[in-house]
C-alpha positions in Angstrom: -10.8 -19.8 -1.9 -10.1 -16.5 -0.5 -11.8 -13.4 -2.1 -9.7 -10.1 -3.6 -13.2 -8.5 -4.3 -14.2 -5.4 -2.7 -18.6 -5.4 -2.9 -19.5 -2.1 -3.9 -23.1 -2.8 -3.6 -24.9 -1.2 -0.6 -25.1 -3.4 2.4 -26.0 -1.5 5.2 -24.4 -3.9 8.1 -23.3 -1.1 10.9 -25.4 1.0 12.9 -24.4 4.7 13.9 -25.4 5.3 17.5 -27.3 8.5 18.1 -24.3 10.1 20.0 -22.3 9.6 17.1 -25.4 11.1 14.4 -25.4 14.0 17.0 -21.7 14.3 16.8 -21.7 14.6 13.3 -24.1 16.8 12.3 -22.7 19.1 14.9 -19.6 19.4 12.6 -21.4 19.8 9.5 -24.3 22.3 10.6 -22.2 24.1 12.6 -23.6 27.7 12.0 -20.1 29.2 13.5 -18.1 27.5 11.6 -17.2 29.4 8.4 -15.2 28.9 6.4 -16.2 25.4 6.2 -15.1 22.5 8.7 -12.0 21.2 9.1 -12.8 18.1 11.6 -10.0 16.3 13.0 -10.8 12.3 14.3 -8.2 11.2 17.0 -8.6 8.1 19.7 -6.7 4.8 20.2 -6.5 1.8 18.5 -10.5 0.1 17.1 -12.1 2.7 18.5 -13.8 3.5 15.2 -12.0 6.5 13.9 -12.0 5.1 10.3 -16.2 4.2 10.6 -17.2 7.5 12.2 -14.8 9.5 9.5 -16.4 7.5 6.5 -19.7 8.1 8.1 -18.4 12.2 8.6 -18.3 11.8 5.0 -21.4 11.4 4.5 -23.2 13.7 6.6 -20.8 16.6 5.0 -21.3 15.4 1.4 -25.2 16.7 2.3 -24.1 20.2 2.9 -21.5 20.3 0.4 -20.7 19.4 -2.9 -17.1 18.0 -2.5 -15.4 17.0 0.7 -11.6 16.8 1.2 -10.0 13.6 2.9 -6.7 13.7 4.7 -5.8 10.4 5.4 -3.0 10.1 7.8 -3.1 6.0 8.4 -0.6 4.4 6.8 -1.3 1.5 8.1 -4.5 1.0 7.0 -5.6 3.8 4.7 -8.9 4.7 3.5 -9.3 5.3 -0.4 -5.2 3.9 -1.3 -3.1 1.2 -1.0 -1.0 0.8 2.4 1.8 3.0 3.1 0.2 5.6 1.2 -0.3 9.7 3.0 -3.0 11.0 1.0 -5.2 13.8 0.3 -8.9 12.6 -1.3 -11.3 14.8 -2.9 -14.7 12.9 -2.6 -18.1 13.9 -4.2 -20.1 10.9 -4.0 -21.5 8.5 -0.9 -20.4 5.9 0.7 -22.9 3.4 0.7 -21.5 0.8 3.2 -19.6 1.9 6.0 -17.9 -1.7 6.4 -15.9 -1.8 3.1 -13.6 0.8 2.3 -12.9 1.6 -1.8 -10.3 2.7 -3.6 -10.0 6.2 -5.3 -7.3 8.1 -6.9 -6.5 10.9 -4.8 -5.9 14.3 -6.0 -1.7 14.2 -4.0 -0.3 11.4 -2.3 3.1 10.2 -0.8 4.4 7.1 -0.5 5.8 6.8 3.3 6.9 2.8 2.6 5.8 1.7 6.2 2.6 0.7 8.0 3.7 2.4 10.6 5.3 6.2 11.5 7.6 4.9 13.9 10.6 4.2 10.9 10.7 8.2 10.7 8.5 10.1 12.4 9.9 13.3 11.0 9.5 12.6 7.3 6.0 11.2 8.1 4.6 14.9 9.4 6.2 16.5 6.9 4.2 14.2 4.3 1.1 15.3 6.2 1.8 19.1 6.5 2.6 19.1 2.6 -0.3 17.7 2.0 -2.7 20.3 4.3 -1.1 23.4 2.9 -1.7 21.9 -0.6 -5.3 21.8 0.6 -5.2 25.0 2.2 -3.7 26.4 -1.2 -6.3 24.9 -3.6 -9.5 24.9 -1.9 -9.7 27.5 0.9 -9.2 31.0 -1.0 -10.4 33.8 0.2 -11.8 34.6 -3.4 -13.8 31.1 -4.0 -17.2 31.3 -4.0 -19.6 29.9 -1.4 -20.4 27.0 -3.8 -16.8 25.3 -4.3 -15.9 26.3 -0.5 -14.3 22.2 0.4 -14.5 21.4 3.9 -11.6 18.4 5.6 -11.9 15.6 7.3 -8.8 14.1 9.0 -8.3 10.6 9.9 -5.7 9.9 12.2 -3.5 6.8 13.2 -4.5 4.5 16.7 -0.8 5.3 17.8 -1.9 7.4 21.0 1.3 7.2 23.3 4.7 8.2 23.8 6.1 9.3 20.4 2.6 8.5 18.7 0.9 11.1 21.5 3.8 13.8 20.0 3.0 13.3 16.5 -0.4 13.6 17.2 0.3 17.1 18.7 2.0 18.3 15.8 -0.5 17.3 13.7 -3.2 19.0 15.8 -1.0 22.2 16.0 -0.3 22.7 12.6 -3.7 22.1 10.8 -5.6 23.9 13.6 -9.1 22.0 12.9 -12.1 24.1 13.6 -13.7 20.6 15.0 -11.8 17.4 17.0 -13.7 14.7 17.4 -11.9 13.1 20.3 -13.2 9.0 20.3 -12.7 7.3 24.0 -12.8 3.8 25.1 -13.8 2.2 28.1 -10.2 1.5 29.1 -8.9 5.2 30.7 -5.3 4.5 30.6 -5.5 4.0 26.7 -7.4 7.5 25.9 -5.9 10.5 25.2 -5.5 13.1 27.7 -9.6 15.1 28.8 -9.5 18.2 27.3 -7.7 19.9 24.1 -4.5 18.4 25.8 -2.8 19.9 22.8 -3.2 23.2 23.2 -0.8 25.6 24.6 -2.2 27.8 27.8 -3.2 31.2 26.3 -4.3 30.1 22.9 -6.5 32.4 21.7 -8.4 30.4 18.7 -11.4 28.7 18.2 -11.7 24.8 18.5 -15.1 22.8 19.2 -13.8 19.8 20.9 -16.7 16.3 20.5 -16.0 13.7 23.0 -17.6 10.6 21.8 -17.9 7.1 23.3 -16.8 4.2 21.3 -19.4 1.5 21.0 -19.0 -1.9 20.0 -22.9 -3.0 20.3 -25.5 -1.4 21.4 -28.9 -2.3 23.7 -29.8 -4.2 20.5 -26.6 -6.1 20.2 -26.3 -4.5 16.6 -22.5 -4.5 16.0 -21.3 -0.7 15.3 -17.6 -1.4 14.7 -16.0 -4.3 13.0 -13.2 -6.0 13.9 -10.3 -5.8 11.9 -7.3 -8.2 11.0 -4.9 -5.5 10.1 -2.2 -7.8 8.1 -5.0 -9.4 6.2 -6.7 -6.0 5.4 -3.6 -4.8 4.4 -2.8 -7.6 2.3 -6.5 -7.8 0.3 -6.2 -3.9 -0.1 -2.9 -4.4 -2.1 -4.0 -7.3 -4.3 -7.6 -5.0 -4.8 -4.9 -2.4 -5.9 -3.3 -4.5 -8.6 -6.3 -6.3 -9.7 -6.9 -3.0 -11.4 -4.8 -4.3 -14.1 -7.5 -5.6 -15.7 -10.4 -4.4 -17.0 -13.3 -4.6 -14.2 -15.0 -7.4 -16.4 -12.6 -9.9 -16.3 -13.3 -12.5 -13.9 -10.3 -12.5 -11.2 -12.6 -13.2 -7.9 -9.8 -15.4 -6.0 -6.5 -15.3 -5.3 -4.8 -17.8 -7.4 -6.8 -16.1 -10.2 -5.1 -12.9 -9.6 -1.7 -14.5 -9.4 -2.2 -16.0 -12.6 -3.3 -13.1 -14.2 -0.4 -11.0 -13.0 2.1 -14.3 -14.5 0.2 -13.3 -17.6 0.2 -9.2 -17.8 2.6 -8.2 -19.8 5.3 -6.0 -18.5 6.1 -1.8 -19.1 10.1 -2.4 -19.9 11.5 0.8 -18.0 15.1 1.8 -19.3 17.2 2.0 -15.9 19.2 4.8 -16.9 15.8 7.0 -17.2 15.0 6.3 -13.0 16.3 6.8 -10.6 16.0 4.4 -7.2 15.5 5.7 -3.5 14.9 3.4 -0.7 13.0 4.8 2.1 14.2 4.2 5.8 16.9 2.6 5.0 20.2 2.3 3.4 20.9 -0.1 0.5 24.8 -1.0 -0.7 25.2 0.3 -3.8 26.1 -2.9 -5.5 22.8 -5.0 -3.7 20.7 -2.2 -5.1 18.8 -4.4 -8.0 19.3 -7.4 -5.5 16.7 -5.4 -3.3 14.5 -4.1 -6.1 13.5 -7.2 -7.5 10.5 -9.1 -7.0 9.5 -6.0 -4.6 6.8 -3.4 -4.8 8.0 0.2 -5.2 6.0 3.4 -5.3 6.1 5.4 -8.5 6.6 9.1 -8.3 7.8 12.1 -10.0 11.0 13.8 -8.6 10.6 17.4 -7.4 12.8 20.6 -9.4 13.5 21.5 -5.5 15.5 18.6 -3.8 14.3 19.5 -0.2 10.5 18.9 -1.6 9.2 15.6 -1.2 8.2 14.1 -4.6 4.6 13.3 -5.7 3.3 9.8 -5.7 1.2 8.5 -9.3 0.9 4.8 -7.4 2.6 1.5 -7.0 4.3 -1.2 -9.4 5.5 -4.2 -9.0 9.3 -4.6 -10.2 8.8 -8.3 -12.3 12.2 -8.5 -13.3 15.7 -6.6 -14.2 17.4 -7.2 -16.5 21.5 -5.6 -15.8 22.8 -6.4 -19.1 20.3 -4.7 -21.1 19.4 -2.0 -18.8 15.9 -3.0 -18.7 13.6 -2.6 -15.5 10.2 -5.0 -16.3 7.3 -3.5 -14.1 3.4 -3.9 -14.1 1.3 -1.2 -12.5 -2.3 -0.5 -12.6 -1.0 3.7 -13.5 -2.1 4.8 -16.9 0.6 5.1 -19.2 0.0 8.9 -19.3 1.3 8.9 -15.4 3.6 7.0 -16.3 5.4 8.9 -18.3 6.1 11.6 -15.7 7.5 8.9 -13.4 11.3 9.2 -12.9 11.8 7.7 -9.0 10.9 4.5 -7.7 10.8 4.4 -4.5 11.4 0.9 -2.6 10.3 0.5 1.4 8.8 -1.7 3.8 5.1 -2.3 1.4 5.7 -6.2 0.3 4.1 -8.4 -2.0 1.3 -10.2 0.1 2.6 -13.9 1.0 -0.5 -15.7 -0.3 0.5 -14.4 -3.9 3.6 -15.8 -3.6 2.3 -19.5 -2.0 -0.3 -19.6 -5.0 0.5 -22.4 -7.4 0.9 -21.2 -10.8 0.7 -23.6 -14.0 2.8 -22.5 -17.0 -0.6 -21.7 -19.3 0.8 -18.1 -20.4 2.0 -17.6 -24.4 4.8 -15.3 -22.7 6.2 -18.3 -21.3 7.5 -21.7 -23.4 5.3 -24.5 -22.9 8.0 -27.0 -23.0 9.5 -25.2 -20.2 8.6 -26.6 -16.6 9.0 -23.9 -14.2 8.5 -23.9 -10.0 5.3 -22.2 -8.8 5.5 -19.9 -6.4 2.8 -16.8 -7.4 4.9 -14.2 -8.9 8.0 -14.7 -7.4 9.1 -17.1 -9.9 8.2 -15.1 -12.7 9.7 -12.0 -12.3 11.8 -12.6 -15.4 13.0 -9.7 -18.1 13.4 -10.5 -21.5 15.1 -13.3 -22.9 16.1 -14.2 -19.2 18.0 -17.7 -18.5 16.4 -18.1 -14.7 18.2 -20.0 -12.0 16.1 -22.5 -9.7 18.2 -24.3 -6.8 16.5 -26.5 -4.2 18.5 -24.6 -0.9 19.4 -27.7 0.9 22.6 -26.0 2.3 20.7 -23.4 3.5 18.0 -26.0 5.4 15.3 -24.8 3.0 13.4 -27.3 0.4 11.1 -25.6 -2.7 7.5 -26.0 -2.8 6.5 -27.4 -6.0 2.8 -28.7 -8.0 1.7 -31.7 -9.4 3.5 -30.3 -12.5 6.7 -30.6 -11.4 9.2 -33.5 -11.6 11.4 -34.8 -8.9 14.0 -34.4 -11.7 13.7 -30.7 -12.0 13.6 -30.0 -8.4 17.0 -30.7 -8.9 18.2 -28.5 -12.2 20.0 -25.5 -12.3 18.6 -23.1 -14.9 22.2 -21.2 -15.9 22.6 -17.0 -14.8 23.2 -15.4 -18.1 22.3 -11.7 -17.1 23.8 -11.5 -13.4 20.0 -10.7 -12.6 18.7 -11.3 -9.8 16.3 -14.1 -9.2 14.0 -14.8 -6.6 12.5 -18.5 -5.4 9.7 -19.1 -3.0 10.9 -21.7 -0.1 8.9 -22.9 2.6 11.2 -23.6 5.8 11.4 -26.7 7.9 8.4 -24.7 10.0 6.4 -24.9 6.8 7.0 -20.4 7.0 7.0 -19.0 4.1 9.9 -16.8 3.2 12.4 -15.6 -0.2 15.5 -16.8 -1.2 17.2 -14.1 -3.6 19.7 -15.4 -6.2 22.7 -12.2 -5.9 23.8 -10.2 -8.6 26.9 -10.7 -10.2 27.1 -14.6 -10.1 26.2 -16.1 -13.4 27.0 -19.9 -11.9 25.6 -22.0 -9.2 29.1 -22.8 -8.0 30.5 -19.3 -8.0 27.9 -18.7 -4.8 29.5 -18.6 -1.3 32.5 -21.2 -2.3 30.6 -23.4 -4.2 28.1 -25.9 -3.4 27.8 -30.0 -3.4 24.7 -30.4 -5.6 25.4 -28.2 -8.3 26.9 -30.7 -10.3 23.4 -32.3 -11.1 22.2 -29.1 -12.6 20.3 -29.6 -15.7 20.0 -26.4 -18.2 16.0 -25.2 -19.1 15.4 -21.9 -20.7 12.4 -19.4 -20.7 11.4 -17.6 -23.7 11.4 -13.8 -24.3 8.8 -11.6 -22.5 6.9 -9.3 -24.6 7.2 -6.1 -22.7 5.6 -2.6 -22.7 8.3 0.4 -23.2 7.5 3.5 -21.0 
């Protein structure tokens, strides 16, 4: 059974070539450099940007007190959850270089993508809020020597065509005293020799590194390790909401987690106290709650200026919504402090990871009526508001069949649990291809047979109810 676990213990499983040590005491012991470093890491995809920069870390964090982290990977970010721009204060070790952890950091966006590429424009000007925030709160001329903050920059792998040009803005507009170029041994997949960035006739001061990226060394000691991005992404998200629970609970698997998550009980979020953006992308306004359900959204404040970008607190997970009473249901790992500032959620491209939704879940919870048989798909099938009559179709005339347990009859694969709310509902299916995707039950249809025409097997629905879910009001 796979893990969600992140080890925190020290397990020193990397080794740092002396090229890289050199390279990074250069940055921090630079006697020039004053006021402190800001070190930029750049290269192509795996080249170890993310390992050297946690190692960076480190070799600052001897010098100085606190250390600033500008994470500009969306895809697979360093101290948050994906699709996350953030700026880190850090003040204590890492002790392994091979597991990132998570940390609250002191601003974040939420971008909504893995990748840049949805809106490259919005995606700087995340990053360039987020520098002169820094430059703001921890480089004034009036600090003294003591709380002076250096930055380290992390960059994304993207390297060419409009990835190369974001990459130049970047460099241009935080003007790093240090870039720590990383190469490969492929040419045509490096950035260009040189501070390629640079106009001719700049007259500032930049120390550029040039570093080589090693796999292995003479010893065959791995130095970088291989990543599976979508399955990193996915563990970092269920890491993020296993903070739910207190640390002491025993969640170490995925079904586990699902389970727990079935169980949490909901913050019930009055809809007319929100209001709903969706990122890179335009959403009909009646399909609006369709979309939102059964999603992850990120949680943020909305700024007094509407040209500012609003602050992120974190993510939630919209459980269910309920039209008729006006009731959001979300469960979030925020404190309830943050919380109350939220007014925005914000919906993109971040989804609930698929295993969650494939993990069989048996109807143990007290929020749920134990006389009530109900289809297991994770927390898809659960994302129910209050008092909540939930529909369950088996999708034969859309070429889909439902996945089902041991629990389940042949019987109720074949009942219709009657609409009362016009919410939206959402079913796991598994296609003929054994792919796991989500059918969404639309708004506005409180009856099987009112859907597209009508449909054959409706007539052999049966009537089941769930009971009320005891929520959290915000």
């Amino acid at each position: 059974m796979a893990s969600i676990t992140e080890r925190e213990e020290a397990t020193p499983s990397i080794y740092i070539s002396e090229e890289w040590s050199e390279a990074a005491d250069s940055v921090a012991y630079d006697s020039t450099t004053s006021p402190p470093p800001i070190a930029l890491v750049c290269g192509p995809k795996n080249c170890g940007k993310t390992t050297f920069s946690r190692y960076l870390l480190n070799i600052l964090l001897q010098r100085y007190k606190r250390v600033g982290y500008l994470d500009t990977d969306v895809g697979q970010p360093e101290f948050t959850a994906p699709g996350f721009l953030s700026l880190t204060v850090v003040d204590k070790l890492t002790p392994d270089l091979t597991i990132p952890c998570l940390k609250t950091p002191e601003r974040c966006f939420f971008f909504g993508d893995v990748s840049s590429k949805r809106d490259p424009t919005a995606y700087l000007k995340c990053i360039f809020t987020l520098y002169d925030y820094y430059r703001k709160e921890y480089c004034k001329s009036d600090s003294p020597v003591e709380n002076e903050m250096p930055l380290v920059v992390n960059t994304h792998g993207w390297v060419k065509g409009v990835g190369y040009d974001i990459l130049v803005d970047m460099l241009r507009h935080i003007a790093p005293t240090h870039v720590v170029k990383i190469n490969t041994t492929s040419e045509r997949k490096n950035l260009p020799v040189g501070k390629f960035w640079l106009d001719e006739g700049y007259g500032g001061q930049v120390n550029l590194i040039d570093i080589n990226s090693t796999r292995q060394d003479s010893f065959n000691r791995s130095v970088l390790i291989q990543k599976d991005a979508r399955l990193l992404r996915d563990l970092r998200i269920m890491a993020y909401f296993r903070q739910c629970f207190p640390s002491n609970l025993n969640i170490t698997t995925i079904k586990e987690l699902a389970n727990a998550l079935a169980s949490h009980p909901p913050y019930q979020v009055p809809i007319s106290s929100i209001k709903i953006r969706h990122l890179h992308s335009q959403v009909p306004h009646t399909e609006v709650f369709y979309s939102l359900n059964a999603s992850i959204v990120g949680l943020a404040v909305s700024s007094k200026q509407s040209e500012n970008i609003p602050w992120c607190v974190g993510l939630g997970i919209v459980r269910g919504i309920d039209t008729f009473k006006g009731l959001l249901y979300l469960i979030s790992p925020v404190p309830p402090i943050l919380l109350e500032k939220v007014d925005l959620l914000l919906q993109g491209f971040i989804h609930i990871p698929t295993c969650l939704l494939q993990c069989d879940f048996v109807l143990t919870s007290k929020y749920f009526s134990s006389a009530t048989a109900c289809l297991s798909f994770g927390i898809a099938d659960y994302a129910l508001g209050a008092g909540m009559h939930v529909a369950l179709h088996v999708w034969e005339c859309f070429g889909y069949k439902l996945t089902a347990t041991s629990s389940l009859t042949s019987q109720l694969l074949h009942s219709l649990i009657k609409i009362e709310t016009h919410a939206p509902v959402v079913v796991g299916v598994v296609d003929e291809n054994q792919e796991s995707k989500l059918a969404r039950w639309p708004i506005g249809y409180p009856a099987m047979n009112s859907y597209g025409g009508g449909c054959d097997c409706c007539t052999r629905f049966e009537l089941q109810s769930i009971k009320a879910v005891p929520s959290l009001r915000i």
